[in-house]
C-alpha positions as CSV (number, residue, x, y, z in Angstrom):
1,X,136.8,-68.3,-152.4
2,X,135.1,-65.1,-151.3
3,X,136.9,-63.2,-153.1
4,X,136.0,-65.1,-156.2
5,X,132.2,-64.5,-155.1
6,X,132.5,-60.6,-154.4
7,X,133.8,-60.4,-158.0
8,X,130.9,-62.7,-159.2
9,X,128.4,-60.6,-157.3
10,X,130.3,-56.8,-158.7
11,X,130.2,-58.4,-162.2
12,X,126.2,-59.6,-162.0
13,X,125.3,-56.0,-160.3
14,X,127.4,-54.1,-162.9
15,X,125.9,-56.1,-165.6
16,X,122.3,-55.4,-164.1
17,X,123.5,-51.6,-163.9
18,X,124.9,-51.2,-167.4
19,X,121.2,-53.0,-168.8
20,X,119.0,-50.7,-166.7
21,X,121.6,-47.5,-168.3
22,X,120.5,-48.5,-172.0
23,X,116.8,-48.9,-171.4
24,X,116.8,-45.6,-169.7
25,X,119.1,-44.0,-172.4
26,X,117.0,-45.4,-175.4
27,X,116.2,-42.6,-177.4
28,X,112.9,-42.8,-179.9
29,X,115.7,-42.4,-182.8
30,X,117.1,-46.5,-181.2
31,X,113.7,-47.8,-181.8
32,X,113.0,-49.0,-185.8
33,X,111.9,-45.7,-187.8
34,X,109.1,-47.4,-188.2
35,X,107.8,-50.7,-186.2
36,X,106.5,-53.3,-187.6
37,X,102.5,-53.6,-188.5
38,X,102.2,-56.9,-186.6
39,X,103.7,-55.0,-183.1
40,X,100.5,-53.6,-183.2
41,X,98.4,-54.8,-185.3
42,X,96.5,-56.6,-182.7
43,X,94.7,-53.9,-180.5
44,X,94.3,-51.7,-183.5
45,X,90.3,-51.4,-184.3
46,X,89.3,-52.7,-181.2
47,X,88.0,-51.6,-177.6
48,X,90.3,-50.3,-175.6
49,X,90.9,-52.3,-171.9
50,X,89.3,-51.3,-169.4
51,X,91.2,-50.2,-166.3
52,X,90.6,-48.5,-162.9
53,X,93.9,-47.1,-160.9
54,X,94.1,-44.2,-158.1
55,X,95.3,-41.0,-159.4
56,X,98.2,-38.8,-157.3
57,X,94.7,-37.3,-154.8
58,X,93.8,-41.0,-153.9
59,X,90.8,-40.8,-156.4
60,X,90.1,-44.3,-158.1
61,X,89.9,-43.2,-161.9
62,X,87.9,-45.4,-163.9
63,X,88.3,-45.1,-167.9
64,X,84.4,-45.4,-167.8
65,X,84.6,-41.5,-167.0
66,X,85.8,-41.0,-170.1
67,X,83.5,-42.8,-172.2
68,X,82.6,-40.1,-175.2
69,X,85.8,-38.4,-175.6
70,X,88.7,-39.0,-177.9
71,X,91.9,-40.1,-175.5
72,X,94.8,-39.9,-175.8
73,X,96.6,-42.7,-173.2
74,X,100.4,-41.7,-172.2
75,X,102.5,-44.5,-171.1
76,X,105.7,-42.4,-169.9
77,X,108.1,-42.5,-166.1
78,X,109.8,-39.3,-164.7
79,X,113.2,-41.0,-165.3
80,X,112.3,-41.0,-169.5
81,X,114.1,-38.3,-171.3
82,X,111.5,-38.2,-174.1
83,X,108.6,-38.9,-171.8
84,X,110.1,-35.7,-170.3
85,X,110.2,-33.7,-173.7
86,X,106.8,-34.6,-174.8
87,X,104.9,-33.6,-171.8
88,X,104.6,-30.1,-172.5
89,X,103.4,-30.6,-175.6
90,X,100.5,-33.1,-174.1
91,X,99.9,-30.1,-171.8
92,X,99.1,-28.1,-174.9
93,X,97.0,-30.6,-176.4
94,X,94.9,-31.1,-173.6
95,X,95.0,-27.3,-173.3
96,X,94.2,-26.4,-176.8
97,X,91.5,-29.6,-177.4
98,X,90.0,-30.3,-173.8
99,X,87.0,-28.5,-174.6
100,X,86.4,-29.7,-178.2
101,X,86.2,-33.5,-176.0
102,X,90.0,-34.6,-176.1
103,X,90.9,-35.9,-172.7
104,X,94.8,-37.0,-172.1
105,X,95.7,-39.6,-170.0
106,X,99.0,-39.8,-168.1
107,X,99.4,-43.7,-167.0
108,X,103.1,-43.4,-164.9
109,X,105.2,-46.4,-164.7
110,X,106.9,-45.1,-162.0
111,X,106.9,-44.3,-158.1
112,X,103.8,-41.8,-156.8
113,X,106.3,-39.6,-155.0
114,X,108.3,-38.9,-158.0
115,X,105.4,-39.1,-160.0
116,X,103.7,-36.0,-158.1
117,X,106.9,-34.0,-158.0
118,X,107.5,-34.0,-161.7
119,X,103.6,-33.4,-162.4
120,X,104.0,-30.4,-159.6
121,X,107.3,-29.0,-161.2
122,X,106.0,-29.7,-165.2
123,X,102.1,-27.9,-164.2
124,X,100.9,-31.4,-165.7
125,X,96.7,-30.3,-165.9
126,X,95.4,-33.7,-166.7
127,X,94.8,-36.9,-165.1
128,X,97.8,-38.9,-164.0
129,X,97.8,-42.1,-162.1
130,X,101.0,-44.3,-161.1
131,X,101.7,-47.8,-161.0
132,X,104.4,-49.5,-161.4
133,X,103.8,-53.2,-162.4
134,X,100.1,-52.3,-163.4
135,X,100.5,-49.7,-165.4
136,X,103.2,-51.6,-167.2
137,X,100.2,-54.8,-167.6
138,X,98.2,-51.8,-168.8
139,X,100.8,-50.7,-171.4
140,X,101.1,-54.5,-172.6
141,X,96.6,-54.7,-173.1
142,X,96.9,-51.2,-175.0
143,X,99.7,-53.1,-177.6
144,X,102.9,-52.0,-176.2
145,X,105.2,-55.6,-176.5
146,X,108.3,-53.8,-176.8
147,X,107.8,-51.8,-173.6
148,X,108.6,-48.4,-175.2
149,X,108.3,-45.5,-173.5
150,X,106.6,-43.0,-174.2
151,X,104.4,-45.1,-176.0
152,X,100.6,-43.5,-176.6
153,X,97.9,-45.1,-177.5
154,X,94.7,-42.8,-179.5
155,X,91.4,-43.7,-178.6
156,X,88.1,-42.6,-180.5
157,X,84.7,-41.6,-179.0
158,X,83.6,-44.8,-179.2
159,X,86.0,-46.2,-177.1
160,X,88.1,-48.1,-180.1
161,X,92.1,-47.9,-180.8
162,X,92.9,-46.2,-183.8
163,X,96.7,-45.2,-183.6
164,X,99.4,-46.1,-181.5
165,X,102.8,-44.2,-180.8
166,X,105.8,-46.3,-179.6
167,X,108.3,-42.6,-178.7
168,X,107.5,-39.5,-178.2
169,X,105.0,-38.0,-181.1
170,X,105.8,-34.4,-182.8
171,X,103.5,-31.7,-182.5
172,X,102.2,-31.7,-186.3
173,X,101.7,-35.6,-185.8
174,X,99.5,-35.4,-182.6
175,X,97.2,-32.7,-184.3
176,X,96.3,-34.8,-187.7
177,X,95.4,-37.6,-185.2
178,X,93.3,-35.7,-183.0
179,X,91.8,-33.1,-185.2
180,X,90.6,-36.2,-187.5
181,X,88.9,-37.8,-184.1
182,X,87.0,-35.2,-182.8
């Protein structure tokens, strides 16, 4: 009998194991090439949530701050191969469009101590904040049912969602969208 339970309790956690493997090796090219309106179709034109988390200094960061600028809200966790590949190109961005009023976002659903190592390691130069849970309530209000990551969500100056991204957005891609906001 306890052996029968020890080989219930292997199977379950190797089960568990082999779930959490796939949703951490999803690649953007496993999600549909393109998602369907209705996945999204529901925060599209409209305000985005509000929201208030502690960035990796302790600072409460309220979205208020930003009101005025075009956003650009990454959803993305250290242990995401494409959240990994896309942040130096968000870096750019921010970089290359910070002063003409772009202002990314990095919301981490993930832990704050590997959260600050990767931002320390990558030179990440805009906001970040981490929360596990919240930030993945967060992700849900800003459209994101399918819990994709990265998933980024474009936000106009006045404070309305106009384009989301379920996977990590190409270069080309992110400049039409922001270039046609600002």
């Amino acid at each position: 009998m306890k052996k029968i339970i020890i080989f219930v309790l292997v199977l379950v956690a190797a089960g568990a194991a082999g779930f959490g493997l796939q949703r951490v090796m999803m690649k953007p090219a496993d999600l549909p090439a393109k998602l369907p309106a209705q996945e999204f179709s529901s925060v599209l034109g409209k305000p985005r949530p509000e929201f208030a988390l502690e960035d990796l200094d302790g600072n409460v960061r309220n979205v208020r701050e930003w009101d005025g600028k075009v956003l650009l809200v990454n959803f993305w966790a250290t242990w995401c191969p494409p959240c990994i590949k896309e942040t130096p190109l968000l870096i750019e961005l921010q970089d290359k469009y910070g002063d003409q009023g772009l202002q990314i976002i990095g919301l981490a659903i993930d832990d704050e101590k590997s959260v600050r190592d990767f931002v320390d390691t990558m030179g990440v130069d805009y906001p970040i904040v981490a929360g596990e849970l919240e930030a993945m309530e967060l992700a849900r209000r800003f459209g994101n049912r399918l819990n994709a990551l990265p998933y980024s969500a474009f936000v106009d100056r006045n404070g309305d969602i106009v384009h989301i991204k379920a996977g990590d957005i190409e270069k080309e891609e992110a400049e039409k969208i922001i270039q046609s906001l600002l």
